[in-house]
Structures are given as structure tokens and as C-alpha cells.
Residue frames as qw, qx, qy, qz and C-alpha x, y, z in Angstrom:
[[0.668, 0.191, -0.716, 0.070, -90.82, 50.63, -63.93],
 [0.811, -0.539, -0.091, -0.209, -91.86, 48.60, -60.28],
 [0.233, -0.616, 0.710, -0.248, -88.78, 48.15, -57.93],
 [0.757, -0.273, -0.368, -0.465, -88.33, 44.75, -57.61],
 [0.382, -0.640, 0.475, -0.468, -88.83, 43.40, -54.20],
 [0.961, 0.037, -0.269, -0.044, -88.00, 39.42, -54.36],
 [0.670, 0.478, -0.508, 0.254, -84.28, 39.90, -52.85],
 [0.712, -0.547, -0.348, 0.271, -82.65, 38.77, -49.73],
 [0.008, 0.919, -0.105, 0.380, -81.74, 42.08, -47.95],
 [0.159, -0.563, 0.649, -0.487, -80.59, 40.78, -44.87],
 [0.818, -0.075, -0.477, -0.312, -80.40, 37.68, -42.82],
 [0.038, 0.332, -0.689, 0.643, -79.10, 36.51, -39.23],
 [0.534, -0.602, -0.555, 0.210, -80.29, 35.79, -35.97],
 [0.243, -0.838, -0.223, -0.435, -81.98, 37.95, -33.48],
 [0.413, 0.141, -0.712, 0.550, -80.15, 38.72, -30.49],
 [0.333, -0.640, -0.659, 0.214, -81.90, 39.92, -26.87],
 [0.141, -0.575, -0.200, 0.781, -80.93, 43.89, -27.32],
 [0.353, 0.884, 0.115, -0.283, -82.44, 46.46, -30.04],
 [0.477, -0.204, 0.514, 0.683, -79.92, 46.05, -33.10],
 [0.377, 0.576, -0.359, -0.630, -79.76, 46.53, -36.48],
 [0.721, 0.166, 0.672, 0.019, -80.94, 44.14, -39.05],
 [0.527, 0.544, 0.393, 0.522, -80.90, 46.45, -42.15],
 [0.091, 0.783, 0.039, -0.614, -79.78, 50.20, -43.23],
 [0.588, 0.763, 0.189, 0.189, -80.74, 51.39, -46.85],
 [0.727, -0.085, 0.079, 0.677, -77.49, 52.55, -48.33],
 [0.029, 0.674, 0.101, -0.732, -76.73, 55.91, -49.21],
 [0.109, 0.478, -0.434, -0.756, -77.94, 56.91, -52.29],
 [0.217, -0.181, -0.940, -0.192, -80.45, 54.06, -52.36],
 [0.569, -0.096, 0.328, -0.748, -84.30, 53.83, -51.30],
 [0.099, -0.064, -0.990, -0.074, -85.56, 50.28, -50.25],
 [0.692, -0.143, 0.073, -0.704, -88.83, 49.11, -49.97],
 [0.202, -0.187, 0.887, -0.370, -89.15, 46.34, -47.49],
 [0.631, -0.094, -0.487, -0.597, -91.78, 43.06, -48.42],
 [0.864, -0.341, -0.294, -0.227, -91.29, 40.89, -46.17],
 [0.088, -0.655, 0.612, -0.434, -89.78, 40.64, -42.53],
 [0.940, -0.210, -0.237, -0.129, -90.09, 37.17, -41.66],
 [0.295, -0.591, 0.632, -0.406, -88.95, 35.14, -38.17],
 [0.823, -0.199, -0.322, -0.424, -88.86, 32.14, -36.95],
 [0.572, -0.628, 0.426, -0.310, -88.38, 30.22, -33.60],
 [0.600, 0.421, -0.614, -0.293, -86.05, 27.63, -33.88],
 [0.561, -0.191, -0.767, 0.246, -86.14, 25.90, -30.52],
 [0.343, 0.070, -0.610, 0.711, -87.23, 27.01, -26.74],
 [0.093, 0.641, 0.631, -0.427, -89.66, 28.78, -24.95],
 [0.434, 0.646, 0.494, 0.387, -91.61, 31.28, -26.19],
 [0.408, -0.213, 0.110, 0.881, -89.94, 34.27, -27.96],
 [0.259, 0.916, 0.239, -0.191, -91.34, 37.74, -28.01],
 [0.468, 0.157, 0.248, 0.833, -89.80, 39.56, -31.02],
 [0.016, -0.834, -0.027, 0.551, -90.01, 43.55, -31.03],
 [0.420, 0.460, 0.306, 0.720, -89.07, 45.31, -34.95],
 [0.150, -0.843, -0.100, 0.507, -88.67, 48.91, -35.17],
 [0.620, 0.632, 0.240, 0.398, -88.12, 51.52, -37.48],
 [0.370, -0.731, -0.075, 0.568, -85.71, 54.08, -37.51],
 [0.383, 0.894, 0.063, 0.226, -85.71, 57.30, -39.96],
 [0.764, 0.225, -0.169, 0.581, -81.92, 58.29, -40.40],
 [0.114, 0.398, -0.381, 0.827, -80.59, 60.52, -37.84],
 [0.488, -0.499, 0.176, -0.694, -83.75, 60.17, -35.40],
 [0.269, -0.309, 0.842, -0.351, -85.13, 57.47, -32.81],
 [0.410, -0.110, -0.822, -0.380, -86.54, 53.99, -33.50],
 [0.464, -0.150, 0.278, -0.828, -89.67, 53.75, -32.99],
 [0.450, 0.223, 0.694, -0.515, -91.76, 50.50, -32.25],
 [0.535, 0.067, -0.198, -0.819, -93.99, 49.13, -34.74],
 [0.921, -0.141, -0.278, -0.233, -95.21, 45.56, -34.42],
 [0.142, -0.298, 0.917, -0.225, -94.20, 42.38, -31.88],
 [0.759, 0.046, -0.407, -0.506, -94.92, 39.05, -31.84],
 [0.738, -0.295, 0.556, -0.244, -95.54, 35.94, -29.43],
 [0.464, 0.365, -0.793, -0.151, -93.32, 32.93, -30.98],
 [0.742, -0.463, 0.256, -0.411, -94.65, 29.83, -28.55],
 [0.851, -0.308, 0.420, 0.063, -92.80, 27.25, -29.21],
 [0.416, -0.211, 0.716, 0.520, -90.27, 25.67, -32.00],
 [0.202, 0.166, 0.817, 0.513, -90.81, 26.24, -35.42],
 [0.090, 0.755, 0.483, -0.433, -93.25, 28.94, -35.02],
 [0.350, -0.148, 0.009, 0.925, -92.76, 31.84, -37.18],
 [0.117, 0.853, 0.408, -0.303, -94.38, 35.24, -38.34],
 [0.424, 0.481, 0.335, 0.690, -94.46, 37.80, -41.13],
 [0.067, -0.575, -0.475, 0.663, -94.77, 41.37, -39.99],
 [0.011, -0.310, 0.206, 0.928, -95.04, 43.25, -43.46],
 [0.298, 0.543, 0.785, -0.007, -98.82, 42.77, -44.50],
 [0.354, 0.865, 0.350, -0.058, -100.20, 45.15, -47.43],
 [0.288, 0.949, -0.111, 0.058, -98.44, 48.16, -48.68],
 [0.832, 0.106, -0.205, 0.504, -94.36, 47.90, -48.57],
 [0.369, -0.860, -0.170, 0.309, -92.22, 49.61, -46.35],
 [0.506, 0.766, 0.041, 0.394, -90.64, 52.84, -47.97],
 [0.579, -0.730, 0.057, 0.358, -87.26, 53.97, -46.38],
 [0.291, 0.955, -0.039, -0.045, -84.84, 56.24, -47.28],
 [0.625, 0.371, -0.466, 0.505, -80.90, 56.32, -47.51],
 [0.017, 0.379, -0.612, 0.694, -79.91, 55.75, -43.64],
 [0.711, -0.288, 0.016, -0.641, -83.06, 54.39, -42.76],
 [0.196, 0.157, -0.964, 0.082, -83.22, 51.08, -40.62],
 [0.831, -0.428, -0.286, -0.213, -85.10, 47.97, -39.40],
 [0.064, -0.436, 0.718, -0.538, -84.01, 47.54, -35.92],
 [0.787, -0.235, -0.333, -0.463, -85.06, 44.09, -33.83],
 [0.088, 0.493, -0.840, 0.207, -84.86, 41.75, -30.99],
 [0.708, -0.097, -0.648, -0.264, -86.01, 38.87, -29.13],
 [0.614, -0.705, 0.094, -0.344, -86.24, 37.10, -26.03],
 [0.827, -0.416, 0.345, 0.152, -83.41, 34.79, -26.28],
 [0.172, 0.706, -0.533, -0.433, -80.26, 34.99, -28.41],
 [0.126, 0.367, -0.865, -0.319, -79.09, 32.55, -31.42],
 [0.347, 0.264, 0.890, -0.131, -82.72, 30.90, -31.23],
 [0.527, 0.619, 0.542, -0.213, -84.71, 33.00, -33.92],
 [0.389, 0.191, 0.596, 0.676, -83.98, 33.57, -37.39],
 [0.414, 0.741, 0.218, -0.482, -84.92, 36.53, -39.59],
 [0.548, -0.050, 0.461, 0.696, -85.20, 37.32, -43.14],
 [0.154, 0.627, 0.054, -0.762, -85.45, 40.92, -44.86],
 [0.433, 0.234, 0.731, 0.473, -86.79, 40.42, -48.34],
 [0.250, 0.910, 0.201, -0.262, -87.71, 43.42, -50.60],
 [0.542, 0.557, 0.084, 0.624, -85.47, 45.82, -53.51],
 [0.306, -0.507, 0.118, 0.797, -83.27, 48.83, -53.79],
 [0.430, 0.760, 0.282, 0.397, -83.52, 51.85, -56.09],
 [0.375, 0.045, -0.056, 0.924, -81.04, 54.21, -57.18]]
């Protein structure tokens, strides 16, 4: 049976330091479909995502150039991201309380 990956995991605005945006619960493995942003006013906003395996250090994996209002970008293209219990998405931006994200994908026990 296919996980399924249609639900809203997480949601918020970005702020301007490395946060958290999601950790898989314990005793759960997600699998991430879509990480979607979007600028909602100002100049343009570089977003940074990152992954971080539970206990170790997040690492980098995609950014994007937002230029202007109402821009936005998807970063999860092909295969879904598998993460374990403790795992996180970690992100940020260039300006706070101006870009939206939303984490959309499933849990399994």
C-alpha cells in the first residue's frame, strides 16, 4: 500500500535564520512531495532549505532567487524525500514575515 502524500505537513513563514519547518515524529517516516514558497511582497528573497538526518548537521540542498511579489518555487521535483523519525527540513530567507511555505507529503507508522 503507497503512503499517501497529499497532506499539509507544515506551514508558516520563513524567517532570516536556519530554523525548523518540519521534524518526522518518532516512530513515523515521512516522505516529503512538495516544499513550496512564495514571496509575498519586497525585494528579492533568496530562500536556502536544508536537510537534517536526526542527531547530525543540516546540510544544504537547494536555494532559490524569489524577485519580486508573488513569485514562488517548488523545490521537490521527481522522487520524494524519505526521512526518518527525527529527521528535519530546515529553511530561511532573506527577509522575515514576507515568504510563505508549505510542506505537503504523508506519514507512515
Amino acid at each position: 500500500m503507497g503512503v499517501p502524500v497529499g497532506s499539509i505537513l507544515a506551514q508558516g513563514q520563513l524567517g532570516t535564520t536556519q530554523a525548523e519547518v518540519y521534524r518526522t515524529p518518532v516512530g513515523k517516516r515521512s516522505y516529503i512531495a512538495a516544499f513550496r514558497v512564495l514571496a509575498l511582497s519586497g525585494p528579492a528573497q533568496t530562500v536556502v532549505v536544508y536537510l537534517k538526518k536526526s542527531g547530525g548537521t543540516a546540510t544544504e540542498i537547494d536555494r532559490c532567487e524569489l524577485t519580486s511579489a508573488f513569485w514562488s518555487a517548488e523545490f521537490v521535483e521527481g522522487p520524494l524525500w524519505p526521512l526518518n523519525a527525527g529527521d528535519a527540513v530546515e529553511a530561511k530567507t532573506t527577509t522575515a514575515a514576507v515568504v510563505n511555505y508549505t510542506l505537503m507529503g504523508g506519514e507512515a507508522s
